[in-house]
C-alpha positions as CSV (number, residue, x, y, z in Angstrom):
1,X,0.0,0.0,0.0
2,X,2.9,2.1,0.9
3,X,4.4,1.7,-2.5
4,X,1.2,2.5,-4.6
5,X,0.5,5.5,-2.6
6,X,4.0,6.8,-3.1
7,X,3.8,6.5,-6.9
8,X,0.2,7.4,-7.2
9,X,1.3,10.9,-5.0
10,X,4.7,11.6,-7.0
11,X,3.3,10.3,-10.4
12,X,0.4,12.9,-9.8
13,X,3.3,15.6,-8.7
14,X,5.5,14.6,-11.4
15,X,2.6,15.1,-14.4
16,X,1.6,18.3,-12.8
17,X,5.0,20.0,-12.4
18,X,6.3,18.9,-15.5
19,X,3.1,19.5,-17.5
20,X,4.4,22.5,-19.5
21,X,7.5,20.9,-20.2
22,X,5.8,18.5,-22.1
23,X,3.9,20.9,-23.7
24,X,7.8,22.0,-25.1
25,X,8.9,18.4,-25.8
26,X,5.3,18.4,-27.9
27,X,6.1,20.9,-29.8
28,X,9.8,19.9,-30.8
29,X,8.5,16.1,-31.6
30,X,5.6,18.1,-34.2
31,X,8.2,20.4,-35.6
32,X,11.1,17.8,-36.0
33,X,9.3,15.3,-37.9
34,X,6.0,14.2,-38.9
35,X,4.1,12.0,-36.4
36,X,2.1,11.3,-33.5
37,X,3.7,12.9,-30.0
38,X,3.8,9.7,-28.0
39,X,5.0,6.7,-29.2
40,X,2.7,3.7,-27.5
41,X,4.1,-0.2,-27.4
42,X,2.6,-3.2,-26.0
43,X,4.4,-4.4,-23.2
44,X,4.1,-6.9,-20.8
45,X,3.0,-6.0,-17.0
46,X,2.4,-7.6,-13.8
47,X,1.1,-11.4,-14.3
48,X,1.8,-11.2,-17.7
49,X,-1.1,-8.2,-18.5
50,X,-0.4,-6.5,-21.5
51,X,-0.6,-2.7,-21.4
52,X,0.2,0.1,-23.4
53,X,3.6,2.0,-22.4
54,X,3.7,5.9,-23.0
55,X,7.1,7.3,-24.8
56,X,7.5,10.2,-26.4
57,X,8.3,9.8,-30.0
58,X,11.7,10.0,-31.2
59,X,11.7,7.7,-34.2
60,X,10.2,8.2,-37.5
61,X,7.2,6.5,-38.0
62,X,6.9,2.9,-38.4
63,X,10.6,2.3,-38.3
64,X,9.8,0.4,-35.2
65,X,8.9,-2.3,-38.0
66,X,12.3,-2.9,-39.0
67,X,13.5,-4.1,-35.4
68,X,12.2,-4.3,-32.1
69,X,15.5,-2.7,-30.6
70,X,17.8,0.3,-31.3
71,X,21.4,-0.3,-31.8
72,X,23.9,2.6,-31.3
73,X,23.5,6.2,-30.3
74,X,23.2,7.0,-33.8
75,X,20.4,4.8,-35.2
76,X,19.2,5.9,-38.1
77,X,15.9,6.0,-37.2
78,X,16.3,8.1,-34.4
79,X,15.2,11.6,-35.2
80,X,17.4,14.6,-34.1
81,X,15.3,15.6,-31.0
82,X,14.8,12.1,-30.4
83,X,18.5,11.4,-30.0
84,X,18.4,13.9,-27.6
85,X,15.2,12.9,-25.4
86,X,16.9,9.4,-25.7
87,X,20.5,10.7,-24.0
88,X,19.2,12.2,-21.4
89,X,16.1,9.7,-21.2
90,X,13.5,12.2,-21.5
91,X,11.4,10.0,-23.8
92,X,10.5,7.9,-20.3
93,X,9.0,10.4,-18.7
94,X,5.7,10.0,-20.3
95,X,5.6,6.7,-18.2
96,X,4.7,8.6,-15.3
97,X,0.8,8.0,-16.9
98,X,1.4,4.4,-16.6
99,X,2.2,5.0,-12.9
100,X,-0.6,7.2,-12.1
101,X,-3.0,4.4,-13.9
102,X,-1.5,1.8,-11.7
103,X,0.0,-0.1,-14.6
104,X,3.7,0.4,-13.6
105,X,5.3,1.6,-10.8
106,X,8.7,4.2,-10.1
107,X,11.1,1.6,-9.3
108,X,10.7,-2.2,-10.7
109,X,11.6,-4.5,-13.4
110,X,11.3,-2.7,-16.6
111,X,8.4,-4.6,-18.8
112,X,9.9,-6.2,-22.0
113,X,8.0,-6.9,-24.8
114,X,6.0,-10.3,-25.3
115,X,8.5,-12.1,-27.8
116,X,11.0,-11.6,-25.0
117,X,9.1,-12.2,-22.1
118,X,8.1,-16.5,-23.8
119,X,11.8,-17.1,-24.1
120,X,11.9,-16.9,-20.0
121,X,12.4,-19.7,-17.8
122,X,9.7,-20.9,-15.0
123,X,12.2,-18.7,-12.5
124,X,12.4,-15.9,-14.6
125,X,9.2,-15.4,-14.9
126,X,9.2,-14.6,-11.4
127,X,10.0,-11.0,-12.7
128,X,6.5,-10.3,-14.0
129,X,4.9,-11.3,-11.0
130,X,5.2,-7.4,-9.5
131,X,4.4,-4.3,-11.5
132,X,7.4,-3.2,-13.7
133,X,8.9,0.0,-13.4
134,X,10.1,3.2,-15.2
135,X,13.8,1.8,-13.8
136,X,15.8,-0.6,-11.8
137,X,18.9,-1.8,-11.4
138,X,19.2,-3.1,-14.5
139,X,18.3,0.6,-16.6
140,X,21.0,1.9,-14.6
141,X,23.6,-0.5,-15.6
142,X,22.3,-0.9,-18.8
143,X,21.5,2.7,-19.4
144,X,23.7,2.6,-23.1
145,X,22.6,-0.5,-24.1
146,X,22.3,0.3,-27.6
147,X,25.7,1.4,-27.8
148,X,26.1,-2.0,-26.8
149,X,24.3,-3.5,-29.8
150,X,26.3,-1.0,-32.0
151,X,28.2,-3.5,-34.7
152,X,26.8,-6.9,-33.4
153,X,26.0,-9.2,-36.5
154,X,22.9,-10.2,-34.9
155,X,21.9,-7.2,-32.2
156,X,18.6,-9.3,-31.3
157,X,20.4,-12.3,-30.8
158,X,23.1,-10.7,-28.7
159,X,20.7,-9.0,-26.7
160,X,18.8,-12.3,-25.6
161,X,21.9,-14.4,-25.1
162,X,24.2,-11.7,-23.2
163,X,22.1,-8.8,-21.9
164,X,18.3,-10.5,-21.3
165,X,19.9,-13.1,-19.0
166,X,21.7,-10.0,-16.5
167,X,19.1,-8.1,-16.4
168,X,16.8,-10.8,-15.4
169,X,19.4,-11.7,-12.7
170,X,19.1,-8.2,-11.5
171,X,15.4,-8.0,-11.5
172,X,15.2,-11.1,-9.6
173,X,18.1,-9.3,-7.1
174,X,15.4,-6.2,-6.5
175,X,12.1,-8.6,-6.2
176,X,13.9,-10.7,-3.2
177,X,14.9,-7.2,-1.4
178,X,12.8,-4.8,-2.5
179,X,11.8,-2.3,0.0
180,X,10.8,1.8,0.0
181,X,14.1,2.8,0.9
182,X,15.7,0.7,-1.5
183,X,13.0,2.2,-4.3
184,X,13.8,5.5,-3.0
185,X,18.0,4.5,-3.0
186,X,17.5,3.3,-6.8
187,X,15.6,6.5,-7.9
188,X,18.0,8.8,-6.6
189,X,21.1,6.7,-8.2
190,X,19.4,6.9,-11.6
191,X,18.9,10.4,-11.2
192,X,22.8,10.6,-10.8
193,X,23.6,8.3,-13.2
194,X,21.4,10.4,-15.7
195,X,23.7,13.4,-15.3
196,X,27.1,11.6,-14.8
197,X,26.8,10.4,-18.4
């Protein structure tokens, strides 16, 4: 209870504060390129619900089609406000709906998308039994992970046998010791590891 009314209050905060500067972010988006202002994506949520996740846009549209990752910073996809929204991870904010609506929550696994989520084991699958979250220790260690794909023959494939399996491990790290001052601890290192970069 503790949790939900922490994210419903700063979620609600959050949207209200930060309101007009979405209005700017809008208004970029429109004037950069042609397009919808969010970008919405199935993903998977807690007990395996699908949901709709809230980004803002900052690829062209339907070049999601050609992959369901981006690989480098450079992605030719990527628009030029998007790279930006994407370096200093702007484009997440927007997530802050899906914690208000009770879909996600500030700190948690982050929800993967479905074609991911059926190539888990019975134990990882122990991740999707809590709401996922706009970050967790695994967004912070992997916060360049599509620098990481940069120049992989198969990005998708490197990503499920070298990356998926970490993050899983760290997800499954929060879930056994999760707590509000640990959710409070990750939020304020992702903050700093935001602006270290």
């Amino acid at each position: 209870m503790l949790k939900r009314l922490f994210d419903f209050v700063a979620s609600s905060v959050g949207l209200l504060i930060l309101f007009p500067f979405f209005l700017l972010i809008a208004v970029l988006i429109k004037f950069d390129s042609a397009g919808s202002v969010f970008y919405l994506q199935k993903r998977v949520g807690k007990d395996g619900a699908l949901f709709k996740l809230f980004k803002f846009r900052t690829m062209r549209v339907s070049s999601d089609k050609a992959a369901a990752i981006t690989i480098g910073a450079r992605d030719s996809r990527i628009t030029s406000v998007g790279f930006w929204l994407r370096k200093f991870k702007l484009d997440e904010l927007p997530q802050l709906i899906n914690v208000w609506k009770g879909e996600m929550s500030l700190v948690g696994p982050r929800p993967e998308l479905k074609k991911f989520v059926d190539l888990y084991s019975a134990d990882q699958l122990h991740v999707i039994s809590v709401k996922p979250g706009i970050t967790d220790y695994a967004s912070i260690q992997f916060r360049n992970e599509n620098e990481l794909l940069e120049g992989k023959e198969n990005p998708i494939d490197f990503y499920i046998r070298e990356i998926m399996p970490v993050k899983l491990e760290l997800n499954l790290r929060y879930i056994n010791s999760q707590s509000f001052w640990l959710d409070i601890k990750i939020i304020f290192q992702t903050i700093f590891s935001i602006f270290r970069n």
